[in-house]
KEMARZA-66426 format. One record per residue (C-alpha): x, y, z; residue in three letters. Coordinates in pm, whole numbers, plus 50000, padded with zeros to 5 digits. Example, Ala and Ser with C-alpha at 12.3 -4.5 7.8 and 13.67 -1.06 7.14 Angstrom:
! KEMARZA-66426
    c1    c2    c3 resn
 51230 49550 50780  ala
 51367 49894 50714  ser
! end
This chain:
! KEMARZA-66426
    c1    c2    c3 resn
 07136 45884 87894  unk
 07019 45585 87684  unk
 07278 45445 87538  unk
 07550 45623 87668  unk
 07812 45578 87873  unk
 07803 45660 88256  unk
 07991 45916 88446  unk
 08053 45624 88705  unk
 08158 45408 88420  unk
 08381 45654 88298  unk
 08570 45662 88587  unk
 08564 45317 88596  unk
 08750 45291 88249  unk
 09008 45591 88366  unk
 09061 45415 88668  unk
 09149 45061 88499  unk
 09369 45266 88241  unk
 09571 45430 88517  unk
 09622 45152 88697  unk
 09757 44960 88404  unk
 09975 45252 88313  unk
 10112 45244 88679  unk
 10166 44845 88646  unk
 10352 44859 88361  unk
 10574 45160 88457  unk
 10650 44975 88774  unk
 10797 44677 88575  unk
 10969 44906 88327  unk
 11132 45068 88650  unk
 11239 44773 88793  unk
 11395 44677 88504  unk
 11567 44978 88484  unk
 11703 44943 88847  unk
 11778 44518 88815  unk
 11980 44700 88503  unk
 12201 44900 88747  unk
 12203 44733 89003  unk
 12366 44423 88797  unk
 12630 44692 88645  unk
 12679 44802 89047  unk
 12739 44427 89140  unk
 12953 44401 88860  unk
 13161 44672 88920  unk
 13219 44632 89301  unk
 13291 44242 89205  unk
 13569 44413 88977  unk
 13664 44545 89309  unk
 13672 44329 89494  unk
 13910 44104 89268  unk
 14123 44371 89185  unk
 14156 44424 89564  unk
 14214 44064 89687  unk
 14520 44005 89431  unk
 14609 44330 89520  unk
 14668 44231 89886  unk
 14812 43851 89733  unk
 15110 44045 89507  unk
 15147 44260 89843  unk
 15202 43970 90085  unk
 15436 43799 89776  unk
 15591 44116 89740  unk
 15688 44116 90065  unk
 15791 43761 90131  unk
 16032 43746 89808  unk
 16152 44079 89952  unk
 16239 43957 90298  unk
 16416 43661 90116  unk
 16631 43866 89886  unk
 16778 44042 90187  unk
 16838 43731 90354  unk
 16997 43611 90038  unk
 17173 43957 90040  unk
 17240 43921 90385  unk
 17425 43573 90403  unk
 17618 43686 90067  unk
 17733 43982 90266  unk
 17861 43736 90546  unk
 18037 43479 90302  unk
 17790 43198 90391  unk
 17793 42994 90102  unk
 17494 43130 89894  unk
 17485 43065 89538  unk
 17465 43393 89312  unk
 17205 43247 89113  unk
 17020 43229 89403  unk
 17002 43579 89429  unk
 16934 43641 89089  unk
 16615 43380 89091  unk
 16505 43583 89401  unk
 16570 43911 89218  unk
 16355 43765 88933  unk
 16068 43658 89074  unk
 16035 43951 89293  unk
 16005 44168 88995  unk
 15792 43962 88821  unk
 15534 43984 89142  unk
 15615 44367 89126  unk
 15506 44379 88782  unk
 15152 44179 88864  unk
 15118 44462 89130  unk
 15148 44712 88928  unk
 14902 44545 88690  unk
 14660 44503 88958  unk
 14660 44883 89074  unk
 14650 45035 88735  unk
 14336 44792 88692  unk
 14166 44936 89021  unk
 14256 45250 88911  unk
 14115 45259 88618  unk
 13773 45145 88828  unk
 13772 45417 89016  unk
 13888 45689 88759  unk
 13565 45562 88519  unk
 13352 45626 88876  unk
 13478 45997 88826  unk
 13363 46020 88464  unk
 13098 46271 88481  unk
 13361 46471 88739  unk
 13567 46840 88707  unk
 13713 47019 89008  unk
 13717 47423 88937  unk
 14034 47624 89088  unk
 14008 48014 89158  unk
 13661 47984 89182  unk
 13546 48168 89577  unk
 13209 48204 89685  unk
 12996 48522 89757  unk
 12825 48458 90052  unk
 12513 48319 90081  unk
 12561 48102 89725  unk
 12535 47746 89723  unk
 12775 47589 89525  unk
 12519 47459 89263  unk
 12457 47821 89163  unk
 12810 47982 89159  unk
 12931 47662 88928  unk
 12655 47750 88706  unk
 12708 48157 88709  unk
 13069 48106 88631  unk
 13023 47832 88345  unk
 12713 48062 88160  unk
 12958 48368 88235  unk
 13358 48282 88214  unk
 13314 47930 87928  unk
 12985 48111 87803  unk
 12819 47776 87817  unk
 12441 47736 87913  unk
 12345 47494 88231  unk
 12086 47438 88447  unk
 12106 47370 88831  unk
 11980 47068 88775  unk
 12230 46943 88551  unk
 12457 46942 88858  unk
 12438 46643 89093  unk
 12693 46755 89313  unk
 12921 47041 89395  unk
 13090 47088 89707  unk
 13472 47269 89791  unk
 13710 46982 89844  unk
 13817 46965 90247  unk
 14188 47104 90243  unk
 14334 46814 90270  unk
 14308 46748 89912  unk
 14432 47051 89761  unk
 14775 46918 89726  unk
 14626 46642 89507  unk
 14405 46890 89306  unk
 14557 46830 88938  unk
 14425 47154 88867  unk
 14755 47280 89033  unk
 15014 47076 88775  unk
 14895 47255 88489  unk
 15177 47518 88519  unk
 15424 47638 88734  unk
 15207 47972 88819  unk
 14941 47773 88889  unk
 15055 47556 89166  unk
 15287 47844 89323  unk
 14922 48090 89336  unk
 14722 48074 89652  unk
 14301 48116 89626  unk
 14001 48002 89718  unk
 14055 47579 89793  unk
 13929 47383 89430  unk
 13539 47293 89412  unk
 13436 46950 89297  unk
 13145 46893 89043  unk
 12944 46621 88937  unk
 12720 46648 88637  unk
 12445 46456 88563  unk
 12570 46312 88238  unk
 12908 46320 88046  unk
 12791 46483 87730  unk
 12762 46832 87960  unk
 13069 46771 88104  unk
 13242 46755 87785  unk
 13072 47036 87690  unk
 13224 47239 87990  unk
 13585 47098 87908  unk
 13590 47210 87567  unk
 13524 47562 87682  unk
 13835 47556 87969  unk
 14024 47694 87742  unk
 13873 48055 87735  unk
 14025 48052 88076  unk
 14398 48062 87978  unk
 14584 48366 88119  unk
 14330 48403 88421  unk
 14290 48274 88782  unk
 14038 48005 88677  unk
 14154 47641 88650  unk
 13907 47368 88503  unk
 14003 46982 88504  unk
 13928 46638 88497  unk
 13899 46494 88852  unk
 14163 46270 88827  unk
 14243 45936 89055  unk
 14574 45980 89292  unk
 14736 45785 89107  unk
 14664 45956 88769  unk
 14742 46317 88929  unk
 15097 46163 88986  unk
 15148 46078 88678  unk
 15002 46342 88499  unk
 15299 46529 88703  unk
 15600 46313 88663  unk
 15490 46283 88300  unk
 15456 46726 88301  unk
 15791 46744 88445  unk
 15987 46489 88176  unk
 16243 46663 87943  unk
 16156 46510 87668  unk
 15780 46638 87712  unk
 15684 46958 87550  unk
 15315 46944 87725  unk
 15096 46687 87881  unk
 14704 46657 87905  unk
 14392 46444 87992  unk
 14069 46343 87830  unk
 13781 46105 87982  unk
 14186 45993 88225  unk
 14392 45907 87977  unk
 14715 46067 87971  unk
 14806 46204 87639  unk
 15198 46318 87591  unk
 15349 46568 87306  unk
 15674 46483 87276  unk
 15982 46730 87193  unk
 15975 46517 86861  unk
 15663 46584 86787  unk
 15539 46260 86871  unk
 15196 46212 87076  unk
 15200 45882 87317  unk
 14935 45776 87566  unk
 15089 45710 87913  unk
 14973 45456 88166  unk
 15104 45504 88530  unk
 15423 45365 88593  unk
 15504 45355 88229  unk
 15839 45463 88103  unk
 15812 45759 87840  unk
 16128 45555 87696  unk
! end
């Protein structure tokens, strides 16, 4: 048509707008992933550092220690050895003790923000033929009455047996841990704000066989428990791994692992 524009030159223009639309969604994508891949190398440096003094305090730890008990050991046997000796050996291997400590509660709290988007269900058995994707997702809409979508879940699998002993799902009272069921399932959302979301519902599972926690570190799950079984602790809880006490007092602290609650 005179004039006009062509069919061929129609496609022409589609084809150039496409392409450019590709182009620049490729570099917006590799931005994205030179993003997170910068936080990844970050995070595993983190590692690694926390890791290497780790081992350092470890091999200190256990030189000082060897020479306290030789210290200890030639005290014992009256050869001539100075009692401040001792007590500079004494010193320094708590103050290497303490850097330890320092070093794993640092790691620790590396691998606790890895678990961020993470709950682990207890009581929860599945009918056969149900992936665990669905039956996480039946018993959220159903027993915290809170709408999801498969796809919300990244991952859900039941923990191997093995790990039951660590589930912190068992330290939340003494009925709890002493009830046998189906071993705990692990879940991993796809973002935090819907596994808040499920959280804040766990509690319309009090008085039932259904358990719903924060997937805590090791190292958090102990103290969670030592914290749990304190006297001077009324009750004991988590949010996003902190430790959060109520004290007989009435008092709320946040504990760190290896902290005293004195």
């Amino acid at each position: 048509m005179s004039g006009g524009v062509s069919a061929a030159e129609i496609d022409d223009m589609i084809q150039a707008a496409c392409e450019k639309a590709v182009c620049v969604l490729k570099e917006e994508l590799l931005k994205l992933f030179e993003g997170v891949a910068s936080r990844l190398k970050s995070v595993e440096d983190r590692l690694d550092a926390v890791e290497h003094k780790t081992n350092d305090h470890a091999a200190a730890l256990d030189d000082l220690a060897e020479r306290i008990t030789e210290l200890g050991n030639a005290v014992d046997r009256g050869a001539g050895v100075k009692p401040g000796d001792l007590r500079e050996a004494t010193k320094e291997i708590d103050g290497v003790r303490r850097e330890a400590r320092e070093a794993m509660c640092a790691a620790n709290d590396v691998e606790q923000y890895g678990r961020r988007n993470n709950i682990r269900i207890r009581g929860l058995s599945l009918d056969e033929g149900v992936s665990c994707r669905t039956a996480v997702k039946n018993f959220v809409g159903t027993k915290l009455q809170t709408e999801i979508t498969e796809e919300d879940i990244e991952i859900a699998h039941i923990l191997p047996s093995g790990t039951k002993n660590n589930d912190p799902s068992s330290h939340t009272t003494a009925a709890t841990s002493r009830q046998e069921g189906p071993p705990p399932i692990i879940v991993k959302f796809r973002s935090r704000e819907v596994r808040d979301a499920v959280l804040r519902k766990r509690r319309a599972l009090k008085g039932t066989r259904y358990t719903v926690v924060e997937d805590l570190t090791a190292l958090n799950s102990k103290t969670l428990t030592r914290v749990s079984k304190d006297p001077n602790v009324a009750s004991a809880w988590t949010w996003n791994g902190k430790i959060t006490a109520l004290l007989k007092t009435g008092n709320k602290i946040n504990v760190r692992p290896f902290q005293s609650l004195l």
